[in-house]
C-alpha positions in Angstrom: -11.3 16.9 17.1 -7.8 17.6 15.6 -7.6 17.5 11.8 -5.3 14.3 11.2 -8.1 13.2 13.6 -10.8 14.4 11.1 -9.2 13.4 8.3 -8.2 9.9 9.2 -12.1 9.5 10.6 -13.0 10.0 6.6 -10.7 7.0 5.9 -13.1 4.0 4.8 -12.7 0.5 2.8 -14.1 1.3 -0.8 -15.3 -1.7 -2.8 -15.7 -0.2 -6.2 -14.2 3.0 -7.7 -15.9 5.3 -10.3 -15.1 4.9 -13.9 -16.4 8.4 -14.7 -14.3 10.7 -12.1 -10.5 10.4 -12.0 -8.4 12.2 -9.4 -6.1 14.0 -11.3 -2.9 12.5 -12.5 -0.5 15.4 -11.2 -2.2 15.5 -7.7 -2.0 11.6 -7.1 1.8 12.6 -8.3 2.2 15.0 -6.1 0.7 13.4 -3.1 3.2 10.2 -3.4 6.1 12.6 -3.6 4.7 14.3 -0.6 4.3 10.9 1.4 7.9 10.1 0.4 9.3 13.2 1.0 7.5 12.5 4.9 7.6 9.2 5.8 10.5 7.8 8.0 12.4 5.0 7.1 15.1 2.9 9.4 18.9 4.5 8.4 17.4 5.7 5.5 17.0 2.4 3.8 13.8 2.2 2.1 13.4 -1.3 1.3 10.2 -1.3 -0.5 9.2 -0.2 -4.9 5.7 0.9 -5.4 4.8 0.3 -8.7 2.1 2.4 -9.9 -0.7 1.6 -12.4 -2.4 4.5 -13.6 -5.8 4.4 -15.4 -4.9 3.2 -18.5 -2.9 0.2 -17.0 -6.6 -1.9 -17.5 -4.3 -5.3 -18.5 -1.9 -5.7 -15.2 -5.0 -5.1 -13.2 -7.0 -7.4 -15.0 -3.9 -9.9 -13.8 -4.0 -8.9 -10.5 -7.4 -9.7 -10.1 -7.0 -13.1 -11.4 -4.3 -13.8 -8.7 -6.2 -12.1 -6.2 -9.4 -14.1 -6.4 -7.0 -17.6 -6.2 -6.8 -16.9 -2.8 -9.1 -17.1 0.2 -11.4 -13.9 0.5 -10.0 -12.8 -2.4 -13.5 -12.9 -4.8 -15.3 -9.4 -5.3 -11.9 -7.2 -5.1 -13.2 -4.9 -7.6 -11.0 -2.7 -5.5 -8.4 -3.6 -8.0 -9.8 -1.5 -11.0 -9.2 1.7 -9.1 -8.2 4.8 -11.0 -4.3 3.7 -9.2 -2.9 0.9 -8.0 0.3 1.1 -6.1 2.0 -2.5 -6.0 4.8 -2.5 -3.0 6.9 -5.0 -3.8 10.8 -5.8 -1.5 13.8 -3.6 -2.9 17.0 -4.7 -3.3 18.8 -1.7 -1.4 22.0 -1.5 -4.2 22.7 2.3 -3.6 22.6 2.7 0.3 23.3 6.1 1.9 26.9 6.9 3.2 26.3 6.0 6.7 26.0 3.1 6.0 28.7 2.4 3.5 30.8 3.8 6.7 29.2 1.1 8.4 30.1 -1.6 5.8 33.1 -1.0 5.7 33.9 -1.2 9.3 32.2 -4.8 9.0 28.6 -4.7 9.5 26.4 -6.7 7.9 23.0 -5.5 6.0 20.3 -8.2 4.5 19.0 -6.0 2.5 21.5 -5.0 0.6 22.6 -8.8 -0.2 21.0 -10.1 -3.2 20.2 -13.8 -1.7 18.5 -12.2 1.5 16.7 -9.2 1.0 13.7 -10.6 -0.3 13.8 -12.6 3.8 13.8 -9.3 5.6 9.6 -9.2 5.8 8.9 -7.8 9.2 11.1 -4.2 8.6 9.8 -4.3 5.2 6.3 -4.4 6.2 6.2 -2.1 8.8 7.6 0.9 6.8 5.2 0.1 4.0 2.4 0.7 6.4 4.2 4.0 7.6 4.0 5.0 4.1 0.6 3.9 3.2 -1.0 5.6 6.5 0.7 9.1 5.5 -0.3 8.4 1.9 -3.8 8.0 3.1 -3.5 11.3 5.1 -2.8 12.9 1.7 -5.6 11.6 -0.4 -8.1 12.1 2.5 -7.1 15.8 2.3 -7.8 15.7 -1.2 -11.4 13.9 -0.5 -9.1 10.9 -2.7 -11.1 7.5 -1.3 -8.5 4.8 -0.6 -8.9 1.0 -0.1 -6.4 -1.9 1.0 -5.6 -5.3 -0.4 -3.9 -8.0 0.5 -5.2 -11.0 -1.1 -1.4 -12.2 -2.8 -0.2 -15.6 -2.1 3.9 -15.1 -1.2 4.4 -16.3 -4.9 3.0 -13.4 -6.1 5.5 -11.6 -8.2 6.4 -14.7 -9.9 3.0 -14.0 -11.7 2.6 -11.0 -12.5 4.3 -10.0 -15.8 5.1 -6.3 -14.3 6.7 -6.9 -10.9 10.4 -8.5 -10.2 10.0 -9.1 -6.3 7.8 -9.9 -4.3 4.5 -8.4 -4.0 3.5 -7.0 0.0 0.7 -5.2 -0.2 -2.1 -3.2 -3.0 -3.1 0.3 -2.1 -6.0 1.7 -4.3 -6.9 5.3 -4.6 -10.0 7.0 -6.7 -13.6 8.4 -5.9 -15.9 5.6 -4.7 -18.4 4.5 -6.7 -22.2 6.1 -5.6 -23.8 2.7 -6.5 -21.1 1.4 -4.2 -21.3 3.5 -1.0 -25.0 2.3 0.1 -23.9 -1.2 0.2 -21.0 -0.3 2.2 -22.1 1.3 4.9 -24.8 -2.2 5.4 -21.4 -4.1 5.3 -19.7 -1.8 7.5 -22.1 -2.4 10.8 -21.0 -6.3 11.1 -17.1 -4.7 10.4 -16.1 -3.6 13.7 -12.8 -3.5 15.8 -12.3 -5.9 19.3 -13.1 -3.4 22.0 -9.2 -1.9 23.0 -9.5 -3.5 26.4 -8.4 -6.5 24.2 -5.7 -5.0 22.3 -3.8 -2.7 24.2 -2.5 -4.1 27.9 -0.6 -1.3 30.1 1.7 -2.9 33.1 
């Protein structure tokens, strides 16, 4: 076994975080810059914001649980009151990189650089958060971080949440798991299985 493949075997969805041990502020730092510093992005765009909340943010994830639990699935997401909770939200790309100035100039368009579209552009958008999120995880599983996902947002999200201004995607949480917690999710975890790949993946 390789070591991303080790490492991303450690990966698992955590359902409550421990109060008690924190991963340190400049390592959780440190890893984000890391993932940044790594991750790929199409002509250098970058069309998401992660908004962190650190551990002392208790009040906007108090208001993200209350949207999350409006939605479908979205009760018992204690996931929220992680140690951090990075918030991707669309990016209005106001500062692009000089190839593609060139490339404006000469007459091509960009939707993500236009003020009444970018917040359209959700496919692009969604994929490079998952690049980032996946590399991010690599990180904190090196650090023996525990990380859990979220999704439970309605599209009118960021219209609710006092400290976003766009549009939230997608909730990444990263802490130690709680020991009360890890019991119960390993009982939860035997109904929780993938369709066999004969399913997913055709070759012609």
């Amino acid at each position: 076994m390789t070591v991303i493949e080790k490492l991303l075997s450690k990966r698992k969805q955590v359902r409550q975080y421990s109060v008690e041990k924190i991963p340190n502020l400049e390592d959780v730092n440190r890893i984000i810059n890391k993932a940044y510093d790594l991750v790929a992005s199409k002509q250098s765009l970058v069309p998401y914001k992660i908004t962190v909340l650190g551990p002392h943010k208790k009040e906007e994830k108090q208001e993200l649980y209350n949207l999350s639990v409006k939605n479908d699935g979205g009760h018992g997401n204690e996931n929220i009151f992680a140690p951090y909770v990075l918030c991707f939200t669309n990016r209005l790309v106001d500062n692009p990189n000089l190839s593609v100035k060139r490339k404006v100039a000469k007459g091509h368009r960009y939707d993500l650089l236009d003020p009444e579209k970018y917040r359209t552009r959700g496919m692009e958008v969604g994929v490079e958060v998952g690049m980032f999120s996946k590399i991010l995880t690599l990180l904190c599983m090196e650090y023996n971080f525990d990380v859990s996902y979220l999704l439970c947002f309605s599209d009118s999200a960021s219209q609710q949440l006092s400290f976003l201004d766009d549009k939230l995607i997608f909730s990444l949480q990263i802490g130690y798991q709680k020991s009360s917690d890890i019991k119960d999710k390993f009982l939860k975890d035997a109904d929780e299985y993938k369709p066999d790949i004969t399913e997913i993946v055709e070759w012609l």
